[in-house]
Structures are given as structure tokens and as C-alpha cells.
N, C-alpha and C positions, 0 to 999 in steps of 0.2 A: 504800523508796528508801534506800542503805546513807549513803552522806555527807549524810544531816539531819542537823544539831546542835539542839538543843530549851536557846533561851533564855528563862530563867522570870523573870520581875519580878513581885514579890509586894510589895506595896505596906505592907508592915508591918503585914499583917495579925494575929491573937491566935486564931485559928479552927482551929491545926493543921495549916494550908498546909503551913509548914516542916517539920512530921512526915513527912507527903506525899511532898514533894520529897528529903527526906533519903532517905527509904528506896526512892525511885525515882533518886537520884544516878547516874552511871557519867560513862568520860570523855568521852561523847559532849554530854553537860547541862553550860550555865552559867546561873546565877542568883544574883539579888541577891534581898534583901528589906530595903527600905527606905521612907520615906514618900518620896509624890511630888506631883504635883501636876495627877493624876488621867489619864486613859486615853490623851492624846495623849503625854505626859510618860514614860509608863512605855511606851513603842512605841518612843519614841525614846531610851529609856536601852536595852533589846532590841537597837534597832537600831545603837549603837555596840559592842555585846559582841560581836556576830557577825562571824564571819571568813568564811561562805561567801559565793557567789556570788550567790545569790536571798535577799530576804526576803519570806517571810509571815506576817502576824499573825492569831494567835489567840488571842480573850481571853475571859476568865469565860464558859463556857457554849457556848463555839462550839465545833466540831469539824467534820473533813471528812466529807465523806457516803460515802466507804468506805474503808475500805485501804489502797486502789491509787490513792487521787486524787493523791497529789505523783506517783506513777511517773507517771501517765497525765499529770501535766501538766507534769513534766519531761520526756517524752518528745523532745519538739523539741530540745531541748539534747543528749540523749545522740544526735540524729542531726547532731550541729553547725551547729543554724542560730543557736544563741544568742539567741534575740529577748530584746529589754531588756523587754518586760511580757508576759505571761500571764494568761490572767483566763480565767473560765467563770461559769456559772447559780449563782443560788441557790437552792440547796430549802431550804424550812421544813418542819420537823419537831417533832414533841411530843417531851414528857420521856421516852419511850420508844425514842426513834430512828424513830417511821412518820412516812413523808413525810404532809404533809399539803399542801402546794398549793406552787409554785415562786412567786418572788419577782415580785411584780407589775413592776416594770420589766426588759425583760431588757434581755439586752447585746449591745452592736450587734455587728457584724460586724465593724468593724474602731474601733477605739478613737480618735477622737479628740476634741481641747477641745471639738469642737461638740458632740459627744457628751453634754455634759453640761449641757447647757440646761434637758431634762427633770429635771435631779436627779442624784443619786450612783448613777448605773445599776449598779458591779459594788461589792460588798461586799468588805470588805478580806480575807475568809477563803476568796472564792475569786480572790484577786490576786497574784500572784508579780511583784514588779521584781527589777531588778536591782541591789543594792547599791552600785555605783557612779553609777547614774543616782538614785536615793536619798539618797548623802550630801551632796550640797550643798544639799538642803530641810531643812526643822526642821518640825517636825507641831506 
């Protein structure tokens, strides 16, 4: 999907991140590395560097399950319907990338408060909002 921007918040780590990240830089990457004050704090420093239209978060260890997951789930948008949230399944996977079982709650059909009676049904890494309906929250 060519317009991802990939914002990084590295928490001042001492591990090499910043080696990482340096040598993976281009203009399409913004990132900080500073202390924060832990996982909701560093989404929300992400989420003010970003300039596109959607955010998604992914953090230490997460990734999408192929490739093609933002095209497939920007798709709606490149046919102009614009929906303010997108969300899909989770698979669990081992340190290998094989699936091993989808995420015991799944996701309803169509998203709403009640929705979430059971619990946190869609994981933040397969959840796309819209940055505008986004920035008046704080995480």
C-alpha cells in the first residue's frame, strides 16, 4: 500500500533499536526514541507524529498476517466509501509465522459499544480508525 508512513516510538531503549531504525530510515519513516511512560503513552506520541488519514498500531512483536493486509483493508477507501473504523480477525502465530489458532473472541459484524460487553473483541493490530475521529481521545 504505497502512502503508509511507518511511525516508530522507541522508548529509549540501549538494545540497538536505534541502529535498526537508522539503517532502515527513508522519507517515508518518522521516529522518536525517548522515555515514556509505557505502551498507551508511546501510541499516543505515534499518533500525534502522523499525518495520514488512518492509524494503526503495532507494537514489539506484532505484525500483519501477510503483505497485502493494509491493501486488503484499505480497499474500501480506494473505492471511496471512507469508513471511520476498519477492523478484522486475529490469528495467533508462533515465533515462526505458522498460524496456530484465531483469536478466541471474534469480531462481530458490525462494531458497536455493545459490542464490547464480552471484552476487547478486535485487537489494536487488526484496527484501522480514522485519525480525525482519533484525536479528540487520549489512550
Amino acid at each position: 500500500y504505497p502512502p503508509i508512513e511507518h511511525i516508530l516510538v522507541d522508548g529509549g531503549s540501549k538494545d540497538g533499536t536505534l541502529d535498526l531504525i537508522r539503517r532502515y530510515d527513508n522519507p517515508r519513516m518518522r521516529w522518536v526514541s525517548e522515555p515514556d511512560n509505557g505502551l498507551y503513552d508511546a501510541m499516543n506520541k505515534g499518533a500525534a507524529m502522523a499525518s495520514g488519514d488512518y492509524l494503526c498500531f503495532l507494537n514489539a512483536g506484532d505484525a500483519f498476517f501477510s503483505s497485502d493486509t493494509v491493501e486488503r483493508m484499505m480497499s474500501p477507501t480506494v473505492q471511496n466509501t471512507s469508513p471511520d473504523i476498519l477492523y478484522g480477525e486475529t490469528a495467533i502465530v508462533d515465533d515462526q509465522g505458522a498460524f496456530l489458532h484465531m483469536r478466541r473472541l471474534k469480531a462481530p459484524g458490525k462494531l458497536t459499544w455493545k459490542s464490547f460487553k464480552q471484552g476487547m473483541l478486535v485487537c489494536h493490530q487488526a484496527f484501522m480508525v480514522k485519525r480525525s475521529l482519533f484525536e479528540p481521545y487520549d489512550l
